[in-house]
PDB file of N, H, CA, C and O in Angstrom:
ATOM      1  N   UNK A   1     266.512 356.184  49.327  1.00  0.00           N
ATOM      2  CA  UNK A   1     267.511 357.216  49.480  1.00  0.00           C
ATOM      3  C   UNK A   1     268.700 356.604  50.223  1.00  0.00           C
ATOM      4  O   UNK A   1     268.570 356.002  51.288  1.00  0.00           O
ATOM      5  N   UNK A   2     269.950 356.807  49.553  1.00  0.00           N
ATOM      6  H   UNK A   2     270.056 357.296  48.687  1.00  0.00           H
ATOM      7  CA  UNK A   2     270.964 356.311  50.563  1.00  0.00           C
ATOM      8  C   UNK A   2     271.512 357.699  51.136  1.00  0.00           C
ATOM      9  O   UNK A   2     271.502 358.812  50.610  1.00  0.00           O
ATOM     10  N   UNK A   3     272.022 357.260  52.452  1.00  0.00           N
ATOM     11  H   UNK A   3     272.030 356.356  52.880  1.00  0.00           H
ATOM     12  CA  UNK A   3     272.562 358.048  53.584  1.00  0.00           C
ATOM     13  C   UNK A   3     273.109 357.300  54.007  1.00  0.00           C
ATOM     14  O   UNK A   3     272.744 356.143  54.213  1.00  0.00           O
ATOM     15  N   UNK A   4     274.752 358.085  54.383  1.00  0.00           N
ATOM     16  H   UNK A   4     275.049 359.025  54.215  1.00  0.00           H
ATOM     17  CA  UNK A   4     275.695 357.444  55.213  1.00  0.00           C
ATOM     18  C   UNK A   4     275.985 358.310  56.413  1.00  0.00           C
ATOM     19  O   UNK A   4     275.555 359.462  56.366  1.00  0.00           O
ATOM     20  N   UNK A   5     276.541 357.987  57.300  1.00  0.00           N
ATOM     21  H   UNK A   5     276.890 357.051  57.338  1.00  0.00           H
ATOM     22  CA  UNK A   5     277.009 358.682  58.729  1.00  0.00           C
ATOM     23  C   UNK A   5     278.259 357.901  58.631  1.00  0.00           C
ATOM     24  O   UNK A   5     278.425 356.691  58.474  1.00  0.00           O
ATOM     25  N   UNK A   6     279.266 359.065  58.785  1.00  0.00           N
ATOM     26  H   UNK A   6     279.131 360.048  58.912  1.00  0.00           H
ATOM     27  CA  UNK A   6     280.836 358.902  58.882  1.00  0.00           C
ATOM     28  C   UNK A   6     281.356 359.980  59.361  1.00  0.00           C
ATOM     29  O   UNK A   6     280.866 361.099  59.213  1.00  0.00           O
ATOM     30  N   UNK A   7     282.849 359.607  60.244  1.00  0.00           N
ATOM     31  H   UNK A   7     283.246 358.697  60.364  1.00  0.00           H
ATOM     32  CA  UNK A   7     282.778 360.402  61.021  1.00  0.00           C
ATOM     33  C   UNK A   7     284.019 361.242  60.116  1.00  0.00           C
ATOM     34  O   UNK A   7     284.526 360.729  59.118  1.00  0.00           O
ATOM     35  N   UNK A   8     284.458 362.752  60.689  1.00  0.00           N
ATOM     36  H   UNK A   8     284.046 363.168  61.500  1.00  0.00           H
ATOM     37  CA  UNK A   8     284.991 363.699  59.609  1.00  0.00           C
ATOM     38  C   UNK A   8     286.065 364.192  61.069  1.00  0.00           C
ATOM     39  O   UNK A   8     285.744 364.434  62.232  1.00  0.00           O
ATOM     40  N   UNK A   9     287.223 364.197  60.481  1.00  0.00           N
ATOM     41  H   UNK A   9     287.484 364.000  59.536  1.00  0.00           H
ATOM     42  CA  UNK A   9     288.320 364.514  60.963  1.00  0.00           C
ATOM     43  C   UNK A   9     289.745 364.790  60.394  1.00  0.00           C
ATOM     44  O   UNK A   9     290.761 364.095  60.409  1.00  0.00           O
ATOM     45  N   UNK A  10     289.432 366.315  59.770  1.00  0.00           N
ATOM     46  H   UNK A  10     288.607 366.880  59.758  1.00  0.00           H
ATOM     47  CA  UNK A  10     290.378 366.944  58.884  1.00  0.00           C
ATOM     48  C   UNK A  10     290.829 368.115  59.107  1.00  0.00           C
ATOM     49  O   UNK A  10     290.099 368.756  59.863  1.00  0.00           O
ATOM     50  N   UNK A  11     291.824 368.701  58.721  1.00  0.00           N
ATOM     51  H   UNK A  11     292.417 368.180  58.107  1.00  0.00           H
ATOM     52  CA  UNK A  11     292.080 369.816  59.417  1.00  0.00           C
ATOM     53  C   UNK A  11     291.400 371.045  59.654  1.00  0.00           C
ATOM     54  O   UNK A  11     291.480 371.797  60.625  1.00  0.00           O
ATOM     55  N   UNK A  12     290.457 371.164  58.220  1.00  0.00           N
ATOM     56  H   UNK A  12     290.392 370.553  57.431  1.00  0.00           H
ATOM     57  CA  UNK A  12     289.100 372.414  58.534  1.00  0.00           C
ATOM     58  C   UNK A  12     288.306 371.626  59.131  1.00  0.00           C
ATOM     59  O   UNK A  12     287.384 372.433  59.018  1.00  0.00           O
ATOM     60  N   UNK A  13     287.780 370.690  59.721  1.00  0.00           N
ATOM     61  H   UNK A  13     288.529 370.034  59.812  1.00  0.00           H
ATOM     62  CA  UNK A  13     286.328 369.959  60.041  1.00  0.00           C
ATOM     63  C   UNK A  13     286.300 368.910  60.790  1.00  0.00           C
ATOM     64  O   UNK A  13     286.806 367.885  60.335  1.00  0.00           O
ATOM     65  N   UNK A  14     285.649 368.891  62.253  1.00  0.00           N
ATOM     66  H   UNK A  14     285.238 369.724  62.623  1.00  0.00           H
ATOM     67  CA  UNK A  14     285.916 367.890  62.654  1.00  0.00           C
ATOM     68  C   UNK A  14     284.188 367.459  63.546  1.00  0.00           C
ATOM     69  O   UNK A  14     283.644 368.068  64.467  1.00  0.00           O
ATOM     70  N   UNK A  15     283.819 366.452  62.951  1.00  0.00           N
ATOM     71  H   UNK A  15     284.261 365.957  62.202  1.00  0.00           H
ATOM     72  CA  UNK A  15     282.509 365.812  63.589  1.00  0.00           C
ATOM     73  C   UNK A  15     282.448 364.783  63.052  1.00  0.00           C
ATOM     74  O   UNK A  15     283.299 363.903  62.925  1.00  0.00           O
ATOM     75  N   UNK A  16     280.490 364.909  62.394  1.00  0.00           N
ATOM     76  H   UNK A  16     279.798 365.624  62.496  1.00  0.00           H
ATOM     77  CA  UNK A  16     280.399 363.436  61.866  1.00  0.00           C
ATOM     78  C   UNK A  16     279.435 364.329  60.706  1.00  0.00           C
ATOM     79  O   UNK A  16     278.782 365.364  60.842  1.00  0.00           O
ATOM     80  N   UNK A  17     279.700 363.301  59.346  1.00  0.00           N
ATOM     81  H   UNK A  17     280.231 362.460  59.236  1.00  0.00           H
ATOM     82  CA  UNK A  17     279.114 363.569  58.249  1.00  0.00           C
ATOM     83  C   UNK A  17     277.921 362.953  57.803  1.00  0.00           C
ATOM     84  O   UNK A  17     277.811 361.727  57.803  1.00  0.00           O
ATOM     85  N   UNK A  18     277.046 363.689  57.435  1.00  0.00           N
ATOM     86  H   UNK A  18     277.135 364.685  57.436  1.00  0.00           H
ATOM     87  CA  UNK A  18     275.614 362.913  57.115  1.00  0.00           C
ATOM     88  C   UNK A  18     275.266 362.997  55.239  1.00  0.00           C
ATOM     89  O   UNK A  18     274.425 363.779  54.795  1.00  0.00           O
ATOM     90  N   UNK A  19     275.729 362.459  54.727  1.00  0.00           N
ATOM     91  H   UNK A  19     276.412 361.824  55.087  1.00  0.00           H
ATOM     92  CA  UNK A  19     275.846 361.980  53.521  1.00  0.00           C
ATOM     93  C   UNK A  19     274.737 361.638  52.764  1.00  0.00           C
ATOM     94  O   UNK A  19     274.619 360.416  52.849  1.00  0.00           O
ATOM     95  N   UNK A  20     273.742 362.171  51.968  1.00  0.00           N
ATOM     96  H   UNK A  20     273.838 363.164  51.898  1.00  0.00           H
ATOM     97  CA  UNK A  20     272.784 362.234  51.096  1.00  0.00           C
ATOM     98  C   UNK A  20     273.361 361.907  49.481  1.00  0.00           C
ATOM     99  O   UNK A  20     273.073 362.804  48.689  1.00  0.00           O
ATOM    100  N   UNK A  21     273.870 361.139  49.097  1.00  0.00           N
ATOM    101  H   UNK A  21     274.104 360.410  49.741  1.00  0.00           H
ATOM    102  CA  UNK A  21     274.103 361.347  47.391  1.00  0.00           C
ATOM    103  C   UNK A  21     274.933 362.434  47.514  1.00  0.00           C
ATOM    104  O   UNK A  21     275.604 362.639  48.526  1.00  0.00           O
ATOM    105  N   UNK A  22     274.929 362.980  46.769  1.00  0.00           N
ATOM    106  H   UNK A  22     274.385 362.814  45.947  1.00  0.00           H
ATOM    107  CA  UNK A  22     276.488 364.029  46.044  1.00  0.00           C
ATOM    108  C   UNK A  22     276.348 365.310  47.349  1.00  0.00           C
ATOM    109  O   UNK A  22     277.362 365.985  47.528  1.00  0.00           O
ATOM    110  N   UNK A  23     274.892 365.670  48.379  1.00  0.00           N
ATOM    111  H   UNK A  23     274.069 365.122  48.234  1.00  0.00           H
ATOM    112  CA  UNK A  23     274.544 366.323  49.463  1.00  0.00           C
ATOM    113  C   UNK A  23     275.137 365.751  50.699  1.00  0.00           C
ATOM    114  O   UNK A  23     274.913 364.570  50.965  1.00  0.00           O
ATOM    115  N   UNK A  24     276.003 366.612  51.613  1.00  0.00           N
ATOM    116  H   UNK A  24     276.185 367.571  51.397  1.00  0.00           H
ATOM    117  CA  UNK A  24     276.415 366.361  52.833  1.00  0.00           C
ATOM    118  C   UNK A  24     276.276 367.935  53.927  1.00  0.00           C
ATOM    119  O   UNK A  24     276.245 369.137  53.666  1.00  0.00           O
ATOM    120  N   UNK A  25     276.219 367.065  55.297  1.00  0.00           N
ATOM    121  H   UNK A  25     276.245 366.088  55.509  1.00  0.00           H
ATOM    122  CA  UNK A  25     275.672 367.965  56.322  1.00  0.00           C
ATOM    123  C   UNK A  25     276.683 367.623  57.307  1.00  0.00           C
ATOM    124  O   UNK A  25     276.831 366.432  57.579  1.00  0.00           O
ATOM    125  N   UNK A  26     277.322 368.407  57.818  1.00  0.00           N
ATOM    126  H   UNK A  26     277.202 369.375  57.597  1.00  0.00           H
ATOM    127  CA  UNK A  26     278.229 368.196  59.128  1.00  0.00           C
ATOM    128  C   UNK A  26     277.384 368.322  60.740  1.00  0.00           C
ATOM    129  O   UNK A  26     276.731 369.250  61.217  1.00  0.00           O
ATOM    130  N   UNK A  27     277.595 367.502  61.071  1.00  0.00           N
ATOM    131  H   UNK A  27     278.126 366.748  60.684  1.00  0.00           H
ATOM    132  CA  UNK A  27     277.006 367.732  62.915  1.00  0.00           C
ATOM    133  C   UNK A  27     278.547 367.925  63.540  1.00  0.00           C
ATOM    134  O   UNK A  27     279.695 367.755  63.129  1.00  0.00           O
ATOM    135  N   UNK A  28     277.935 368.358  64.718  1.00  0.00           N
ATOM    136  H   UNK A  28     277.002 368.496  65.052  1.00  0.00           H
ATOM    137  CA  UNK A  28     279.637 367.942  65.905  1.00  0.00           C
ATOM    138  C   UNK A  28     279.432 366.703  66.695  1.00  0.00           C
ATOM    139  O   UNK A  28     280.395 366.293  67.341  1.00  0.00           O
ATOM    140  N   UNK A  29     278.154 365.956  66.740  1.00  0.00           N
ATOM    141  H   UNK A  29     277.371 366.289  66.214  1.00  0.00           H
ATOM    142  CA  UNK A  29     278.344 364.846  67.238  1.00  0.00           C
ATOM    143  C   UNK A  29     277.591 363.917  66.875  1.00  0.00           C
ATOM    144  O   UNK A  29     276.485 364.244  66.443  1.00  0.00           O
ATOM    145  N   UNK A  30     277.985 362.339  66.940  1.00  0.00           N
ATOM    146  H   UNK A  30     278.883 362.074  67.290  1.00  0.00           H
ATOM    147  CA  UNK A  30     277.216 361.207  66.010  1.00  0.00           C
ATOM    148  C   UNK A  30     275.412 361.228  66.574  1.00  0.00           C
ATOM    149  O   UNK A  30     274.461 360.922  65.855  1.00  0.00           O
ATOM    150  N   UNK A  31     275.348 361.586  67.738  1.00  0.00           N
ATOM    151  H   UNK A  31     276.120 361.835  68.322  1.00  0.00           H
ATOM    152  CA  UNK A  31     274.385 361.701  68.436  1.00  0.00           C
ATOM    153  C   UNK A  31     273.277 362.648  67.301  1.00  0.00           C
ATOM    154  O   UNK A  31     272.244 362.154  66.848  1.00  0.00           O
ATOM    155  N   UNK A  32     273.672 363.828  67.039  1.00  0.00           N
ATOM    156  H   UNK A  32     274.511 364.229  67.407  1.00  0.00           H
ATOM    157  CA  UNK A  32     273.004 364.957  65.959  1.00  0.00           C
ATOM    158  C   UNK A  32     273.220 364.761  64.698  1.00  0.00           C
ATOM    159  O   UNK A  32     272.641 365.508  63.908  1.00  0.00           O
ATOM    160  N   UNK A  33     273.923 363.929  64.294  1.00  0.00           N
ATOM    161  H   UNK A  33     274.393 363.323  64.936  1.00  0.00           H
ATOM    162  CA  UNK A  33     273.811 362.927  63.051  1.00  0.00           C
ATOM    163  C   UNK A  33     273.043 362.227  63.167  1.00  0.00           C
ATOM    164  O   UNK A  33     272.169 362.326  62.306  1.00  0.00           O
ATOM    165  N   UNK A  34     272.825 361.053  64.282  1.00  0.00           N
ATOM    166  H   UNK A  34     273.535 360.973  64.982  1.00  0.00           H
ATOM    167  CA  UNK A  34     271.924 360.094  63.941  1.00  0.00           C
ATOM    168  C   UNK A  34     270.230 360.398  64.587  1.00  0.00           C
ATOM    169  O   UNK A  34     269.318 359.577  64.683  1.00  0.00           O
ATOM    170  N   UNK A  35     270.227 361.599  64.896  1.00  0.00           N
ATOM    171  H   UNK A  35     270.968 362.266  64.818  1.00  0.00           H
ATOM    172  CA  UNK A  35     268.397 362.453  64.937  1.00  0.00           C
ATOM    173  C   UNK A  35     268.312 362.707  63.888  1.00  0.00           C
ATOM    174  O   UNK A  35     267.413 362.194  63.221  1.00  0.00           O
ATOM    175  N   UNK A  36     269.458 363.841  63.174  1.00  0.00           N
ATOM    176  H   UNK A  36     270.188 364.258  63.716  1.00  0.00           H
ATOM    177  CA  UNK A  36     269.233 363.917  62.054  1.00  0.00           C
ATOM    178  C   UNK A  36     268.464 362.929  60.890  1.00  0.00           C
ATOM    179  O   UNK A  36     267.380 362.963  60.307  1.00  0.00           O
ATOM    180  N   UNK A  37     269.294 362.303  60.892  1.00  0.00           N
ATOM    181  H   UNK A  37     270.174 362.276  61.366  1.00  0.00           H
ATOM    182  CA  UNK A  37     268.705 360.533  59.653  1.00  0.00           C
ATOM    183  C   UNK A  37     267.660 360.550  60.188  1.00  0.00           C
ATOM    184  O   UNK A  37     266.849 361.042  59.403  1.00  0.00           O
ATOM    185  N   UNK A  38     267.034 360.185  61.445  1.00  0.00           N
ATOM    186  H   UNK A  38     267.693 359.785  62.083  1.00  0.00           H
ATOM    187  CA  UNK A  38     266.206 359.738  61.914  1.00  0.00           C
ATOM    188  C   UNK A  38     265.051 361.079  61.727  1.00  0.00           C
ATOM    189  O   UNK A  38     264.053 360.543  61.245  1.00  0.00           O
ATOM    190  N   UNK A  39     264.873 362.030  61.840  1.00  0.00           N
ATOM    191  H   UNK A  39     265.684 362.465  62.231  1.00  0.00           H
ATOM    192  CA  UNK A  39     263.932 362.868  61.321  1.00  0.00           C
ATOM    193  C   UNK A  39     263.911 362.991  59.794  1.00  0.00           C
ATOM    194  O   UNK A  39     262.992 363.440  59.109  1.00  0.00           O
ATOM    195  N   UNK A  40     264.795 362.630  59.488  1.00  0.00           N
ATOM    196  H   UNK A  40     265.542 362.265  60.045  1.00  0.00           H
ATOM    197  CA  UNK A  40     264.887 362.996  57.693  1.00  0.00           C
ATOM    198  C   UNK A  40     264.074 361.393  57.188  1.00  0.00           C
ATOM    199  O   UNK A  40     263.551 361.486  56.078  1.00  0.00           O
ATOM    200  N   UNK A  41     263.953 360.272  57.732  1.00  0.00           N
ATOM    201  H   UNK A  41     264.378 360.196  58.634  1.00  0.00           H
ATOM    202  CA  UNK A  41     263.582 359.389  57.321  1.00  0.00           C
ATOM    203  C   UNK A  41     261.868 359.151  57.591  1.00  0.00           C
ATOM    204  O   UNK A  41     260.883 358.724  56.988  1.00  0.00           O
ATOM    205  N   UNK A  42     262.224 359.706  58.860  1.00  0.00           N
ATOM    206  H   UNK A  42     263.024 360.052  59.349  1.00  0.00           H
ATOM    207  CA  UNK A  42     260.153 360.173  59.427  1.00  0.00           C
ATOM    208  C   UNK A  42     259.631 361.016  58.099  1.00  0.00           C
ATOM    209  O   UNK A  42     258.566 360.632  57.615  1.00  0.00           O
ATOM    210  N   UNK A  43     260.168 361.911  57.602  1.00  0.00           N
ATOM    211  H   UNK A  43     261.032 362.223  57.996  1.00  0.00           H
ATOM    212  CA  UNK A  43     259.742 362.652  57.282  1.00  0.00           C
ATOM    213  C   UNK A  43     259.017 362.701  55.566  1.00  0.00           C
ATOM    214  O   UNK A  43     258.123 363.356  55.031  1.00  0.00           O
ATOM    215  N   UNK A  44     260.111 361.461  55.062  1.00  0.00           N
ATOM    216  H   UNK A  44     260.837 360.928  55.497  1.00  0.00           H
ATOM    217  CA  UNK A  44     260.408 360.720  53.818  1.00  0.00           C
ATOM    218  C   UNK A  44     259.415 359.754  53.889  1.00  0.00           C
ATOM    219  O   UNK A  44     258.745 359.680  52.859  1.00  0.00           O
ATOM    220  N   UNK A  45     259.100 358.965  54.810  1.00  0.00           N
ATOM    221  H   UNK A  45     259.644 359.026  55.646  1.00  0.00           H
ATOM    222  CA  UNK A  45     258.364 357.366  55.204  1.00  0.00           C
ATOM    223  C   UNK A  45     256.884 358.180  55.557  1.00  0.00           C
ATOM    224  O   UNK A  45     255.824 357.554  55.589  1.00  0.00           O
ATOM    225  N   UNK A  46     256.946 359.373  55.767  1.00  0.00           N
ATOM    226  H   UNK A  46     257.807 359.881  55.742  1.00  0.00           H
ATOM    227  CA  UNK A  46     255.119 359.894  56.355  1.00  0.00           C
ATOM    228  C   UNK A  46     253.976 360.118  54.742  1.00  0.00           C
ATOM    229  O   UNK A  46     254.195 360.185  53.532  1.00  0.00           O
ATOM    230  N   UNK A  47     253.122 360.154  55.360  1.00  0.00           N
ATOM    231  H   UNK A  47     252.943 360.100  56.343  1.00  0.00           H
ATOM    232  CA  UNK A  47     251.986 359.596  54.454  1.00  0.00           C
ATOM    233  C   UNK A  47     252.091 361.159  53.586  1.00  0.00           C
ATOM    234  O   UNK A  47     252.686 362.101  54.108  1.00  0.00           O
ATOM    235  N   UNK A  48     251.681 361.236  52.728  1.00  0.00           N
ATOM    236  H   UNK A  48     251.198 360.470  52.303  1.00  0.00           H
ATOM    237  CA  UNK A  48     251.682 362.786  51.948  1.00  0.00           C
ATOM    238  C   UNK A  48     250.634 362.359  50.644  1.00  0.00           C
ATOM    239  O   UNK A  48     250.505 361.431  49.847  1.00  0.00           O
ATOM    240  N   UNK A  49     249.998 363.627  50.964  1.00  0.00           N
ATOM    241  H   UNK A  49     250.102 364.382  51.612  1.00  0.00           H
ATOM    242  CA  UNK A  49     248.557 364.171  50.464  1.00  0.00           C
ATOM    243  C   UNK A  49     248.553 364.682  49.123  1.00  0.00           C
ATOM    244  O   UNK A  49     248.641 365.910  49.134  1.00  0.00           O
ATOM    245  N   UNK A  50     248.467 364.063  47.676  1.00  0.00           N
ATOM    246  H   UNK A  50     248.396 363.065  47.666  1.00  0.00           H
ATOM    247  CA  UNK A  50     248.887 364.775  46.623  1.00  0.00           C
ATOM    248  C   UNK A  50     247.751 366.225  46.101  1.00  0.00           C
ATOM    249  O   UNK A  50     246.829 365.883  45.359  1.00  0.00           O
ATOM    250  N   UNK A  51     247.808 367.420  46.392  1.00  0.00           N
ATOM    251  H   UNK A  51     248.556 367.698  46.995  1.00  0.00           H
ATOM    252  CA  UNK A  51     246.650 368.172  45.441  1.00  0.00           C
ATOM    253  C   UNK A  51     246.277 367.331  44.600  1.00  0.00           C
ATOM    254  O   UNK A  51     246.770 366.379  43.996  1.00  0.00           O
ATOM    255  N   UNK A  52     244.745 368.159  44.703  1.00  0.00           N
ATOM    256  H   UNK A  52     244.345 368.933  45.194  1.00  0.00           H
ATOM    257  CA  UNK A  52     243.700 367.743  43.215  1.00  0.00           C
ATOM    258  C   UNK A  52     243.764 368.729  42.249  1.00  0.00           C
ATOM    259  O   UNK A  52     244.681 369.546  42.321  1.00  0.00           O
ATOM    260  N   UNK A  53     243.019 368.792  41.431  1.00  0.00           N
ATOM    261  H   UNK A  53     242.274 368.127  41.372  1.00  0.00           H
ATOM    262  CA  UNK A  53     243.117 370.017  40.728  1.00  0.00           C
ATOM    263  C   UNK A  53     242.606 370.882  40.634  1.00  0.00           C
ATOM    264  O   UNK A  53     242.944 371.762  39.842  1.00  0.00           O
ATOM    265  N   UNK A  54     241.139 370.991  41.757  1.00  0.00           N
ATOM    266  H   UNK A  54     240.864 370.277  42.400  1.00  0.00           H
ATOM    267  CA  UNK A  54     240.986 372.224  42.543  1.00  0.00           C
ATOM    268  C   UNK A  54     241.501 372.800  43.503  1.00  0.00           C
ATOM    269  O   UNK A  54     241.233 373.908  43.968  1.00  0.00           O
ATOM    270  N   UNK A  55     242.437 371.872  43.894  1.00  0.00           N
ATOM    271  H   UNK A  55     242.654 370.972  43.516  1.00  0.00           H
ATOM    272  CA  UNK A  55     243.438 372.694  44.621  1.00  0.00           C
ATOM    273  C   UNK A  55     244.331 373.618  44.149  1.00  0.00           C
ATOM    274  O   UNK A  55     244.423 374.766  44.586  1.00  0.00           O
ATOM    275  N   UNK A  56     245.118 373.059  43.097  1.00  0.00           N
ATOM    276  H   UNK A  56     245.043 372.127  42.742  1.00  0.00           H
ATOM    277  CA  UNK A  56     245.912 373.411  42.499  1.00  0.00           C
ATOM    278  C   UNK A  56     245.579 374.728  41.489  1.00  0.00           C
ATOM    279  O   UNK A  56     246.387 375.639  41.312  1.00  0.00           O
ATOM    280  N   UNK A  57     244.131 374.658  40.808  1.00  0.00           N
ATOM    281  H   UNK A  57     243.474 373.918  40.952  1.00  0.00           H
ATOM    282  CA  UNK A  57     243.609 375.762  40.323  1.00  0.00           C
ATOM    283  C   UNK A  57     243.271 376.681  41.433  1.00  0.00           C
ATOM    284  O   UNK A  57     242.872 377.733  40.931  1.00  0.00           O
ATOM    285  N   UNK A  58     243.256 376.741  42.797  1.00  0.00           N
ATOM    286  H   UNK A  58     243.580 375.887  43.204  1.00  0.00           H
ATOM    287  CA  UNK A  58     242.157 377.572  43.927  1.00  0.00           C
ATOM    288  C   UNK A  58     243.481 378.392  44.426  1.00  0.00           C
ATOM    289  O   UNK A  58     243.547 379.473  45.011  1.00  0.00           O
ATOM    290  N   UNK A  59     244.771 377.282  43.885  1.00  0.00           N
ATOM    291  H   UNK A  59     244.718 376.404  43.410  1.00  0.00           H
ATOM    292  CA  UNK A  59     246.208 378.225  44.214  1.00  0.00           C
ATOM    293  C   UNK A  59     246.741 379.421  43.266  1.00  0.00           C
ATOM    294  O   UNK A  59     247.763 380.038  43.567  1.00  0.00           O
TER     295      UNK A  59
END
């Protein structure tokens, strides 16, 4: 996944931008931008459990 952090300073908007592909998120500071990434990448990089198909039938 690419993500950028850049900072945003325009006349409606002023912080830092957290940039997902064609998806963006405004913080007010680089600080809550860069938790941000940083939980979004934990979260991406963590181990995940695919259903079986008794699961999926028991749903």
């Amino acid at each position: 996944m690419n993500v950028m952090i850049q900072p945003v300073n325009s006349s409606t908007a002023q912080g830092w931008q957290v940039r997902m592909g064609k998806q963006s998120v405004t913080f007010r500071s680089e600080a809550e931008a860069r938790q941000f990434v940083s939980t979004l990448h934990a979260r991406v990089s963590a181990p995940h459990v695919l259903p079986t198909e008794q699961q999926r039938a028991a749903s």
